[in-house]
PyMOL CGO cylinders between C-alpha atoms (Angstrom):
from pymol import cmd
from pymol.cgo import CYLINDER

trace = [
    CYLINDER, -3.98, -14.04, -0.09, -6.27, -11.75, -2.13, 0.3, 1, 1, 1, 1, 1, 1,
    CYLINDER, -6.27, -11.75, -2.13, -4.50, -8.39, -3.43, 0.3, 1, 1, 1, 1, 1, 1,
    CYLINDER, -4.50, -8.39, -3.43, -5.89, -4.64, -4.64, 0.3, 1, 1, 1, 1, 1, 1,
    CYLINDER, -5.89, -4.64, -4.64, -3.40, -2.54, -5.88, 0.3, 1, 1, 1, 1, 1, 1,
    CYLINDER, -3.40, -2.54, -5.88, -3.99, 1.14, -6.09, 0.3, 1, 1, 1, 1, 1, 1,
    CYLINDER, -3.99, 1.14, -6.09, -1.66, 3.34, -7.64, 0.3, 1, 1, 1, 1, 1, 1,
    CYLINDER, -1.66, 3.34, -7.64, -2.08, 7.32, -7.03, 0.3, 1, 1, 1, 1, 1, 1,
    CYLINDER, -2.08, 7.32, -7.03, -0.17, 9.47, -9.43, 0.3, 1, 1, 1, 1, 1, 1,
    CYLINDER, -0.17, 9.47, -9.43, -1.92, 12.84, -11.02, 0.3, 1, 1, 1, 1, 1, 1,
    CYLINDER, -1.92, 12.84, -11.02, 0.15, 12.06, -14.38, 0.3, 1, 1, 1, 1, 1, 1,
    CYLINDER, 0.15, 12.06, -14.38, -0.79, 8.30, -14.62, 0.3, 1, 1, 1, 1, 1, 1,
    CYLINDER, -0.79, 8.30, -14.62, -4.26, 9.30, -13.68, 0.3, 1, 1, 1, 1, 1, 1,
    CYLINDER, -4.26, 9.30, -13.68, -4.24, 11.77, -16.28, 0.3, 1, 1, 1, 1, 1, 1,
    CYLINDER, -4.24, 11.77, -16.28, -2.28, 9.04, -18.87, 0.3, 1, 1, 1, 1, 1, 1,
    CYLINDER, -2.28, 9.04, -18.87, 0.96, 11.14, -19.32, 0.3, 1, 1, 1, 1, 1, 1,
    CYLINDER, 0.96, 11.14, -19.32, 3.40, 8.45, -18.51, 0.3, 1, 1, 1, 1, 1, 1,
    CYLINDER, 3.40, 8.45, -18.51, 2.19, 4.26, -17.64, 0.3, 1, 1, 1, 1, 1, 1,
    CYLINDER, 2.19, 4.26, -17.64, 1.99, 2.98, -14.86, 0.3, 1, 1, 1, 1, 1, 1,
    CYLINDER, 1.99, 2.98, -14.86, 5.05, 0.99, -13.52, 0.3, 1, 1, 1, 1, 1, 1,
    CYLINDER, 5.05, 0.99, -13.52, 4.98, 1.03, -9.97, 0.3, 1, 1, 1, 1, 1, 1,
    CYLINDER, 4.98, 1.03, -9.97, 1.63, -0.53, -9.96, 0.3, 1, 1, 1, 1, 1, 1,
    CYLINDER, 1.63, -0.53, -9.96, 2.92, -3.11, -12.51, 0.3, 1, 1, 1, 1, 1, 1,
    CYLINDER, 2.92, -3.11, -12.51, 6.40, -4.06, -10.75, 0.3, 1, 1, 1, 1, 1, 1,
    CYLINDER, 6.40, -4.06, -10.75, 4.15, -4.69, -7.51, 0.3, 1, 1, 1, 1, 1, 1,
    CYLINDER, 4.15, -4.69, -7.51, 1.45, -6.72, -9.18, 0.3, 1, 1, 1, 1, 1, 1,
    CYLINDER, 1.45, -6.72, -9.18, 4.73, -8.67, -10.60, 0.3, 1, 1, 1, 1, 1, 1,
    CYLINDER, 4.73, -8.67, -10.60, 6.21, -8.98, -6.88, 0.3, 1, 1, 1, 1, 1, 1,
    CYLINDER, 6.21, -8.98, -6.88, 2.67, -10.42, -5.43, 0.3, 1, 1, 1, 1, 1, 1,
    CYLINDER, 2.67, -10.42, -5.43, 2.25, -12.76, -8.34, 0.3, 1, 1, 1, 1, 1, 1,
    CYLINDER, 2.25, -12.76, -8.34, 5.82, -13.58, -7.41, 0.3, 1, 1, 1, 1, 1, 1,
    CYLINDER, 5.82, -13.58, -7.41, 4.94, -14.36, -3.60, 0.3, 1, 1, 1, 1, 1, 1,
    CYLINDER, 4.94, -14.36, -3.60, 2.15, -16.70, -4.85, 0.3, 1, 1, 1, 1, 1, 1,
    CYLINDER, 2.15, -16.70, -4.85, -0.87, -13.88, -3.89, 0.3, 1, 1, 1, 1, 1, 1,
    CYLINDER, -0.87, -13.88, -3.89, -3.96, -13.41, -6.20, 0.3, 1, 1, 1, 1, 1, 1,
    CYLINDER, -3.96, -13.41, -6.20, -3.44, -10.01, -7.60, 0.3, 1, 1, 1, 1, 1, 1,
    CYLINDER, -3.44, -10.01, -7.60, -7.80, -9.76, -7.21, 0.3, 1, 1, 1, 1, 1, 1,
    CYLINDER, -7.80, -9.76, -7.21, -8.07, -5.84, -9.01, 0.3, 1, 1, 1, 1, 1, 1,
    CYLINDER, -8.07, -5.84, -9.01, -5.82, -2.92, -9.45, 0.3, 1, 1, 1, 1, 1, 1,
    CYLINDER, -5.82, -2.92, -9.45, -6.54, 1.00, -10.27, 0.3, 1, 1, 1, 1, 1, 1,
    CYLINDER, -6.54, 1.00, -10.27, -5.45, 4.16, -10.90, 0.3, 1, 1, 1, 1, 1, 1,
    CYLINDER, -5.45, 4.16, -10.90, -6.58, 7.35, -8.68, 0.3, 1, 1, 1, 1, 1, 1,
    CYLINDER, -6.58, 7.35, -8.68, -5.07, 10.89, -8.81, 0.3, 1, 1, 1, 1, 1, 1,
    CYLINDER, -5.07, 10.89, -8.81, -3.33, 12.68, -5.95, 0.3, 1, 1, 1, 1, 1, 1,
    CYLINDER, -3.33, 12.68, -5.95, -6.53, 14.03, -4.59, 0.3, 1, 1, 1, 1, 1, 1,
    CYLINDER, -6.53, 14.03, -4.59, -7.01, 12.95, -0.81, 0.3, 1, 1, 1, 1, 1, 1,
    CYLINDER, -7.01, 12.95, -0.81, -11.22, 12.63, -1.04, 0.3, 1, 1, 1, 1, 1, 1,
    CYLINDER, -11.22, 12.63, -1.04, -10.94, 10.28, -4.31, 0.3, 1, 1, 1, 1, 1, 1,
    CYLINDER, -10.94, 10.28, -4.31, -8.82, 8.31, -2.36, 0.3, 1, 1, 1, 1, 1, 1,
    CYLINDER, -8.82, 8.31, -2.36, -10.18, 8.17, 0.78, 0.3, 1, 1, 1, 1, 1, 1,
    CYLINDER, -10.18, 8.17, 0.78, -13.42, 6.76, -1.26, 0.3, 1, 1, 1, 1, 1, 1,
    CYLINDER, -13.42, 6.76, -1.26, -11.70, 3.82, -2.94, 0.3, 1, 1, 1, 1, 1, 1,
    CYLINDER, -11.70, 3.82, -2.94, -9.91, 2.94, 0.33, 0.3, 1, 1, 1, 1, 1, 1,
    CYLINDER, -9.91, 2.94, 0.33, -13.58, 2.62, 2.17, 0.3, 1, 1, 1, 1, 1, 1,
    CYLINDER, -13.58, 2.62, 2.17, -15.42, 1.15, -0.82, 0.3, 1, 1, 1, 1, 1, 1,
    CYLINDER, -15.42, 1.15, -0.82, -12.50, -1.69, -1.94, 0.3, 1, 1, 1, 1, 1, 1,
    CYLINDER, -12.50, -1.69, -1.94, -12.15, -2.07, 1.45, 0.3, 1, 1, 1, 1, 1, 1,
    CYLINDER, -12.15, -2.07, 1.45, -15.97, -2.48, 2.51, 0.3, 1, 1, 1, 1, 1, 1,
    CYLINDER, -15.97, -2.48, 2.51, -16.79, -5.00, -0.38, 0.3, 1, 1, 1, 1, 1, 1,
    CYLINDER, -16.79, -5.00, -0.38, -13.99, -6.92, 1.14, 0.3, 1, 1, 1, 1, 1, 1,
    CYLINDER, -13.99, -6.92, 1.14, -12.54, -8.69, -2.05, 0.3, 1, 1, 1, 1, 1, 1,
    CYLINDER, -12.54, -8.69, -2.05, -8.87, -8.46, -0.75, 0.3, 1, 1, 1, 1, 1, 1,
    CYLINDER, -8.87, -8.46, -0.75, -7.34, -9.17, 2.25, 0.3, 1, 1, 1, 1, 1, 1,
    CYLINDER, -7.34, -9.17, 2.25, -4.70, -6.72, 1.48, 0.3, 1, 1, 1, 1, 1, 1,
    CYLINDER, -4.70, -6.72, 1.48, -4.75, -2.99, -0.37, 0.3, 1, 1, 1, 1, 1, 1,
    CYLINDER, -4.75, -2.99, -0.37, -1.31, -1.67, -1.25, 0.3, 1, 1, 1, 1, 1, 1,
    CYLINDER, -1.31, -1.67, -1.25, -1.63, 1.70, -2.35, 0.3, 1, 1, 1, 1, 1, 1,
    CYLINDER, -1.63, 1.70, -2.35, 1.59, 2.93, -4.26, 0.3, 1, 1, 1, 1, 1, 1,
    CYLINDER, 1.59, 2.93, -4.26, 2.36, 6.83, -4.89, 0.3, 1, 1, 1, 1, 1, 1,
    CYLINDER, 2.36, 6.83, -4.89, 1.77, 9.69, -2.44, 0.3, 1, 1, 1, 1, 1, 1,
    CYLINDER, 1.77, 9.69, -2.44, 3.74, 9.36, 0.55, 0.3, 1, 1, 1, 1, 1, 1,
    CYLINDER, 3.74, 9.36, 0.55, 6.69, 11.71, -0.23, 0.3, 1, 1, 1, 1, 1, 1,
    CYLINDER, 6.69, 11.71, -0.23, 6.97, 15.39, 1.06, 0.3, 1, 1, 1, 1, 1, 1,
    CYLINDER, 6.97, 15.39, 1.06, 5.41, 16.88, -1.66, 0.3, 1, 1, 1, 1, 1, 1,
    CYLINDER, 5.41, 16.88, -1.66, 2.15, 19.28, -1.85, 0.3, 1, 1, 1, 1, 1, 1,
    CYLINDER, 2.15, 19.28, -1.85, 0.21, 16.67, -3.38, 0.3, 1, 1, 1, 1, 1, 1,
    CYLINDER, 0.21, 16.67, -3.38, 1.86, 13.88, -1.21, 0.3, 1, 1, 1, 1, 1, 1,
    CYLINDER, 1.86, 13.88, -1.21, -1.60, 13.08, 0.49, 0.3, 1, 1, 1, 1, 1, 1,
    CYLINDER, -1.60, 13.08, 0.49, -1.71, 8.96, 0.67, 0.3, 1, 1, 1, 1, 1, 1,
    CYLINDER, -1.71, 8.96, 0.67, -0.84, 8.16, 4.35, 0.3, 1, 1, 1, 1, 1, 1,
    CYLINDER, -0.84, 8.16, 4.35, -3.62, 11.19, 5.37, 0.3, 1, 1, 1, 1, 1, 1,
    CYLINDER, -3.62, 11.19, 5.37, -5.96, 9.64, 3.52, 0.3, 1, 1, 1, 1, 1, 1,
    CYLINDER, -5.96, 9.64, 3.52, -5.18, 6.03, 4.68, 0.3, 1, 1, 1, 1, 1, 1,
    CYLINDER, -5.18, 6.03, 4.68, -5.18, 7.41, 8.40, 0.3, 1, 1, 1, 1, 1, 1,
    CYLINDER, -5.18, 7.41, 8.40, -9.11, 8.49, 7.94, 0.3, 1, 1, 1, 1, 1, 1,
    CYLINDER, -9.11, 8.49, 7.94, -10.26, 5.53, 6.70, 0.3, 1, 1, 1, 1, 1, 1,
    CYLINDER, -10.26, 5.53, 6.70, -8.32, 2.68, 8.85, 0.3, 1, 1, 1, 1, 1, 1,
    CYLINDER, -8.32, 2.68, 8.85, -10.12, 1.90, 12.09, 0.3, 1, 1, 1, 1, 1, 1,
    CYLINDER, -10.12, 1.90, 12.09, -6.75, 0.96, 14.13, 0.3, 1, 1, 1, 1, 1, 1,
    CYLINDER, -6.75, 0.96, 14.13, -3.28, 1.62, 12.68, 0.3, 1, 1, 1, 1, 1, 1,
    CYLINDER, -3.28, 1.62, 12.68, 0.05, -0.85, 12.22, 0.3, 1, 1, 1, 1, 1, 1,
    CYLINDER, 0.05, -0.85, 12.22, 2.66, 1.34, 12.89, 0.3, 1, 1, 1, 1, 1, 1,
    CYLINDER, 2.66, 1.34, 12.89, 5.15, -1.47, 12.78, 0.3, 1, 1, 1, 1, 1, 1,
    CYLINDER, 5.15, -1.47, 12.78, 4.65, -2.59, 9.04, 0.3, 1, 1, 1, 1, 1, 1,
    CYLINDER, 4.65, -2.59, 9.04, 6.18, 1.26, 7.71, 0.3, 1, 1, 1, 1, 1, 1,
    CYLINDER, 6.18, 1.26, 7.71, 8.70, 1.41, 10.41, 0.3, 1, 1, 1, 1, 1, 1,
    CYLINDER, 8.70, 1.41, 10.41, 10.40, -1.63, 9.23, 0.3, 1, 1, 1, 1, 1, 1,
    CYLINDER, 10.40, -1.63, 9.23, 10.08, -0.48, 5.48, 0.3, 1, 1, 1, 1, 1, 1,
    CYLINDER, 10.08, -0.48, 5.48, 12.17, 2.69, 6.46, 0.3, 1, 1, 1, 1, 1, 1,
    CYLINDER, 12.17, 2.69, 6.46, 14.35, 0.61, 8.54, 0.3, 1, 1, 1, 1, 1, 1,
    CYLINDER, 14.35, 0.61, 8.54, 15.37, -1.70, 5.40, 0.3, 1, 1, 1, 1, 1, 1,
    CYLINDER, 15.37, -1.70, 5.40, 15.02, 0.98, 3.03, 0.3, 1, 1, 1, 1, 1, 1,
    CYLINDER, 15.02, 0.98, 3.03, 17.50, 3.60, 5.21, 0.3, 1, 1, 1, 1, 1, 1,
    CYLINDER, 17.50, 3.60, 5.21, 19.85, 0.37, 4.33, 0.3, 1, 1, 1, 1, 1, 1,
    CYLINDER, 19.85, 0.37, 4.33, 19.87, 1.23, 0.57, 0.3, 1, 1, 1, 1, 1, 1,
    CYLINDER, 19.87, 1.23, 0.57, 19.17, 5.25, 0.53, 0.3, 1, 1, 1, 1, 1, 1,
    CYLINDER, 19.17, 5.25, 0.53, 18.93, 7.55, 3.40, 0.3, 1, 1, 1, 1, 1, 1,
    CYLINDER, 18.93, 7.55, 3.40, 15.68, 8.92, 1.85, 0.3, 1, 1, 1, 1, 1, 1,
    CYLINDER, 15.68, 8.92, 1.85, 13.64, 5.88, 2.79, 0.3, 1, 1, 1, 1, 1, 1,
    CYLINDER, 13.64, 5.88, 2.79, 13.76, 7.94, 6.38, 0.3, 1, 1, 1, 1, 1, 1,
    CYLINDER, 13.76, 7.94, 6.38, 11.24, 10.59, 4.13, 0.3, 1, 1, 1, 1, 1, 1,
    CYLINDER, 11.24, 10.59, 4.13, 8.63, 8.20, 3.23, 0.3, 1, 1, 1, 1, 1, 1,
    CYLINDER, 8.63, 8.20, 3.23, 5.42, 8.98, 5.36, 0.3, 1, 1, 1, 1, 1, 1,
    CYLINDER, 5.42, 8.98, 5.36, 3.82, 5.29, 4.33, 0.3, 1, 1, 1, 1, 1, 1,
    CYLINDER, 3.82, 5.29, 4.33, 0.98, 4.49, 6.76, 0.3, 1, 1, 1, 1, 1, 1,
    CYLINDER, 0.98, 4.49, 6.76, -0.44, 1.08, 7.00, 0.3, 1, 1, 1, 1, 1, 1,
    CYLINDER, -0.44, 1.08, 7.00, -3.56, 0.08, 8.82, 0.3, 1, 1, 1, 1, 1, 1,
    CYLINDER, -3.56, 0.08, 8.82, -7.06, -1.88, 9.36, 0.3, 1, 1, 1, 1, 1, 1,
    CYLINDER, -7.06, -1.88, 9.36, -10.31, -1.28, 7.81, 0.3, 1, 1, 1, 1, 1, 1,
    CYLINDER, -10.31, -1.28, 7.81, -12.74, -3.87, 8.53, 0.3, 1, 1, 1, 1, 1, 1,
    CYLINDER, -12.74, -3.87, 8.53, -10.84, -7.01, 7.64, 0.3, 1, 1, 1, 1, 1, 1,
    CYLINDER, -10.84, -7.01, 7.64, -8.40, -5.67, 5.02, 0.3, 1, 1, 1, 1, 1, 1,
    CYLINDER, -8.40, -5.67, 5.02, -5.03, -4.29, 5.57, 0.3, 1, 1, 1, 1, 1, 1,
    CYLINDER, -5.03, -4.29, 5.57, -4.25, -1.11, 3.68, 0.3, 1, 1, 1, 1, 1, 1,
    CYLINDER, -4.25, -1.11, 3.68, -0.60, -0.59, 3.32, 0.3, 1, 1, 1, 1, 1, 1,
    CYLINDER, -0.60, -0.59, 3.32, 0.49, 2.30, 1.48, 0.3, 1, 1, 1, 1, 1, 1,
    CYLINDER, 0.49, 2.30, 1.48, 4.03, 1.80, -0.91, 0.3, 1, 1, 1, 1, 1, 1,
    CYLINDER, 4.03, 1.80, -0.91, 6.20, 4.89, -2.30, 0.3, 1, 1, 1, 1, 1, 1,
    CYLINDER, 6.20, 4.89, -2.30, 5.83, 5.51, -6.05, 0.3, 1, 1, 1, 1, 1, 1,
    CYLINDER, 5.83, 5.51, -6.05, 8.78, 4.73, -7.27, 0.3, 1, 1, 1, 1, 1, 1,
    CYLINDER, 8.78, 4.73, -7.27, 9.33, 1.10, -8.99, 0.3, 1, 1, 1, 1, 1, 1,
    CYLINDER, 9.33, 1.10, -8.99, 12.45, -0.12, -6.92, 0.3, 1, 1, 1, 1, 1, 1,
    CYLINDER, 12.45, -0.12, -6.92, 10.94, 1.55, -4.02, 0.3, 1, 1, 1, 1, 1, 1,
    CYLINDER, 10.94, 1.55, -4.02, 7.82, -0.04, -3.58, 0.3, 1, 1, 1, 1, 1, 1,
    CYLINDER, 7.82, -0.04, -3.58, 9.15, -3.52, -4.29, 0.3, 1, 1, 1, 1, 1, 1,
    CYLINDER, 9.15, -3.52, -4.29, 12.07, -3.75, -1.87, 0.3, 1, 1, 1, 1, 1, 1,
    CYLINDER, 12.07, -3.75, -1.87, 9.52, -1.71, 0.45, 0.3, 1, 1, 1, 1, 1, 1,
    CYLINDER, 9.52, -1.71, 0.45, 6.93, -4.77, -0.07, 0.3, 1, 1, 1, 1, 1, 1,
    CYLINDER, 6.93, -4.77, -0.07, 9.80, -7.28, 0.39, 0.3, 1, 1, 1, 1, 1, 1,
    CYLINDER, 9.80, -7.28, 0.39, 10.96, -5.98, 3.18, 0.3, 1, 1, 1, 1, 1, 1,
    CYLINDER, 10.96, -5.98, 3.18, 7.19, -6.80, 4.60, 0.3, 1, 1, 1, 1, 1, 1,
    CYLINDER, 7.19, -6.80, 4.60, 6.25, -9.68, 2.68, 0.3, 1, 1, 1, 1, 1, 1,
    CYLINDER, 6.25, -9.68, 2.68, 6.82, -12.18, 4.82, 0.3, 1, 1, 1, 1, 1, 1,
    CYLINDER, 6.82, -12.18, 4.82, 4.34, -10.33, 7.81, 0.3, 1, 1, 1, 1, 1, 1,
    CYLINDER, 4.34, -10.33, 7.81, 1.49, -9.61, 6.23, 0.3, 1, 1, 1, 1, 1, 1,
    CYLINDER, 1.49, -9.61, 6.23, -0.02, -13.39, 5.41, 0.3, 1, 1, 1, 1, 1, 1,
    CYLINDER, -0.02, -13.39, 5.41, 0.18, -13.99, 9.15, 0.3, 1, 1, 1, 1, 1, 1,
    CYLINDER, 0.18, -13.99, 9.15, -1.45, -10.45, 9.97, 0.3, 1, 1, 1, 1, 1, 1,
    CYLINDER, -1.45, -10.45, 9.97, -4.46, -11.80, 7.37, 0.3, 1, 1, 1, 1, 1, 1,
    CYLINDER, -4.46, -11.80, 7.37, -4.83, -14.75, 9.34, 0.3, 1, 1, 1, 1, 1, 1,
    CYLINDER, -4.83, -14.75, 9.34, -5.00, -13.17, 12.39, 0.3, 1, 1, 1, 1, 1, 1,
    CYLINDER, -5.00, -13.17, 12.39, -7.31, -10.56, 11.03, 0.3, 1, 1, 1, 1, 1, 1,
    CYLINDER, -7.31, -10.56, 11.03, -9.58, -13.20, 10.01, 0.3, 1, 1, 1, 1, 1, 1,
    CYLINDER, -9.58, -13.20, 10.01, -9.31, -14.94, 13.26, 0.3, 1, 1, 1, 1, 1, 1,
    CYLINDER, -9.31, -14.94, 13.26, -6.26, -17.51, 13.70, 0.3, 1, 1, 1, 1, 1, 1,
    CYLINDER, -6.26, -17.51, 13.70, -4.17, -17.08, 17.20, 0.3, 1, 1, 1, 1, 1, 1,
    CYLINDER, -4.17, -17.08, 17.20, -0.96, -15.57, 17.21, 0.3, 1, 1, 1, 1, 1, 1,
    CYLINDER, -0.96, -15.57, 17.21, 1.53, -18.52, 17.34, 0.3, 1, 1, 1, 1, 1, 1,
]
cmd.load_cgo(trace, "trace")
């Protein structure tokens, strides 16, 4: 399975502190055996993100684009609204059960606002921004998301 990462942070974007969350997820896919195909850095601004949803989406290099950063409460927190105009149908289910397992570990997994969805044939999935929470978010999906691919590209549910 083909990976983008996209990390959205105004003070990575702007070099102030590195990247980690971006890192510790391209760790975890290498981990699950996934091609980690291209990764980036975007600040909190909702049109610059919209535009490298659609475009690494539309050249259709990965099958799946985990976005990390930007789904908290804050002013700036604009990741799932940007993932929600670009996706052509949503999957509700895939952030539901990522608050589910993270409620398990910290109540404030019930504040993330990740969105996941479908552009073309590429699943966008957006992550919190925190190290920890983005990995035991992407765990707590892993196992899903080569079967959604598939199906995406075609196989029958079995």
């Amino acid at each position: 399975m083909r990976v983008s990462i996209l990390t959205i942070s105004d003070s990575v974007a702007a070099g102030r502190v590195e990247d980690r969350s971006g890192q510790v997820v391209a760790a975890r896919c290498k981990e699950l055996g996934w091609d980690v195909v291209a990764s980036a850095v975007c600040a909190d601004d909702r049109p610059a993100i919209e535009e490298f949803l659609r475009e690494a989406a539309d050249a259709a290099g990965a099958d799946v684009l985990l976005t990390t950063g930007g789904t908290g409460l804050g002013p700036r927190d604009v990741t799932p609204e940007a993932t929600a105009a670009v996706v052509e149908r949503l999957i509700p289910g895939l952030p539901e059960q990522m608050r589910a397992a993270g409620v398990a570990k910290t109540r404030r997994a019930l504040l993330s606002r990740a969105a996941a969805g479908i552009r073309g044939k590429t699943i966008i999935l957006n992550l919190p921004g925190s190290p920890r929470g983005a990995v035991e978010s992407l765990d707590a999906v892993a196992d899903l998301l080569p079967h959604a691919v598939a199906v995406l590209h075609g196989a029958r549910h079995d």
